[in-house]
N, C-alpha and C positions, 0 to 999 in steps of 0.2 A: 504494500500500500504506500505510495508516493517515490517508493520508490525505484518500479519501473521506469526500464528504457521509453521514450516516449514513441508513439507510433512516427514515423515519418511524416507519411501521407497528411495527418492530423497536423502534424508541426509545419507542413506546406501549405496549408492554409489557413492559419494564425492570419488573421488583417490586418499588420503592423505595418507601419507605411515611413515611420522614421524616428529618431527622438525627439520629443516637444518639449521638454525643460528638465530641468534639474531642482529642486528648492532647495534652502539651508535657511537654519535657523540661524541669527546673527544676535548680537549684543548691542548691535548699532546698527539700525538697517543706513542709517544716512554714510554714517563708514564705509559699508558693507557697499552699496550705492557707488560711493565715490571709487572705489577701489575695482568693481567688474566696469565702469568707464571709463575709468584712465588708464589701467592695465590693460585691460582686456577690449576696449571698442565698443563694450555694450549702451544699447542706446533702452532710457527710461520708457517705458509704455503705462496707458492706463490697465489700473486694475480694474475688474466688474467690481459694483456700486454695494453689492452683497457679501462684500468679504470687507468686517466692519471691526478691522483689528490692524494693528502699522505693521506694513511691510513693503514692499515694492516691486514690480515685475520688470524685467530688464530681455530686450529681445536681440537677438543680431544674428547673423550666418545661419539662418534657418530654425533655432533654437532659444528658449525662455532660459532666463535665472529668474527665480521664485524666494525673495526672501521675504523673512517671518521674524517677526520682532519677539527674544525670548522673552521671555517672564512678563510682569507684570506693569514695571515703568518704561514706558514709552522713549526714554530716552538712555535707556541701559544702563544707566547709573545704579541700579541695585546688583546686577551681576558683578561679582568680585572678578578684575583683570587676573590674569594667567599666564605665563610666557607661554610662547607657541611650544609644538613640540618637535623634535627633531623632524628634517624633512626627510621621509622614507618613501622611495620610489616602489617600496612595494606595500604602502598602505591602500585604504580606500582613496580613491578620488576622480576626480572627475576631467574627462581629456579633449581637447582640442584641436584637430588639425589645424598644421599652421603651413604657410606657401614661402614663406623664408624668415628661417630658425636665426640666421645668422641679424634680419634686422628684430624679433624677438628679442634675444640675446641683447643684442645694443641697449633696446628698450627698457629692458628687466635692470640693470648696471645704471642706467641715467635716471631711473628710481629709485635706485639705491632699494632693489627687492632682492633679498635671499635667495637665492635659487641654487638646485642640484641639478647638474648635466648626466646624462645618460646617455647610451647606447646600444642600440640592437640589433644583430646582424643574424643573416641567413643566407650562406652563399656570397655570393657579390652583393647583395643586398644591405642597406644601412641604414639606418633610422637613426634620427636625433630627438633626444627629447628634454624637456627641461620642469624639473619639477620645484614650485614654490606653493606658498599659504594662501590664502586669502586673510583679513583682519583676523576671523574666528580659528583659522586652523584649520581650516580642509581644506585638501591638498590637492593642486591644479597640477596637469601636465599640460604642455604644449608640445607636439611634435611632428613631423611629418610622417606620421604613421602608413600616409598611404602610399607610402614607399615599397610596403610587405601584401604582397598581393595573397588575396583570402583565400585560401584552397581548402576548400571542404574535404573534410575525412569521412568518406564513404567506409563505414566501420564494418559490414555485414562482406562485402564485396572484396576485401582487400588482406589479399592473403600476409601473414606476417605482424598485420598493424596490431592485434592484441597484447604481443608483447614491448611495443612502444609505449600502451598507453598506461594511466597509472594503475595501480592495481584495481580501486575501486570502480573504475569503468571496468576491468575487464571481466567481471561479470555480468556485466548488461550486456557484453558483446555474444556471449553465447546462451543467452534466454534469461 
């Protein structure tokens, strides 16, 4: 129960059509605000008139940021500040293709923003990626990911692949 392999057929007809936002919860949405504008290019949008609590919608490259003002003062003065926490390229967070890392880079340095450089490779293949915070601590990548082109692992058809993958797939792979 949950957890079977999923049928295929089922999974190819999922209606997903792309990603529409991200939210986070902030200590400062007005911070939080200034920081996916200046960083990142995001442009403020109206929120709907029913969501009757501070936060603010931010839209750009096809996708929303959704922030939510925590607690209960409106201006986040009751949350006690925190230092951030170390930047780890293999925490949660959230990624953004970017079309030139090298002016990123510039960008992140002439904001005097923390950031960790990364790299990915497969074959001749190489990815850059650059991971920092936002005000609250959730952690942004930026990279040209679509440098790694998707190849689907057809698991049922492909003689050898079960002992690639890690153990606990490879029991989904044979019933």
């Amino acid at each position: 129960m949950g957890s079977e392999a999923p049928d295929p057929a089922v999974a190819a007809s999922v209606p997903l059509v792309r990603l529409n936002h991200v939210s986070f919860q902030c200590t400062s949405v007005e911070k939080s605000v200034d920081f996916y504008r200046r960083v990142l290019g995001f442009e403020l949008i109206k929120r709907p008139e029913s969501l009757n609590f501070n936060g603010a919608w931010l839209y750009k490259y096809g996708m929303g940021i959704h922030l939510l003002q925590r607690g209960d003062d409106a201006d986040g003065g009751s949350i006690p500040t925190r230092p951030l926490p170390a930047i780890n390229p293999m925490g949660n967070h959230v990624s953004f293709q970017c079309s030139d890392m090298a002016v990123m880079k510039a960008r992140l340095r002439a904001m005097d923003r923390e950031f960790v450089v990364r790299k990915v490779w497969d074959g001749e293949t190489v990815v850059d990626q650059l991971f920092f915070h936002d005000p609250d601590g959730n952690m942004i990548e930026v990279c040209n990911c679509e440098n790694l082109p998707v190849i689907p692992l057809i698991v049922a058809s492909t003689p050898g692949l079960p002992e690639l993958l890690p153990p606990a797939m490879q029991t989904n792979v044979h019933g």
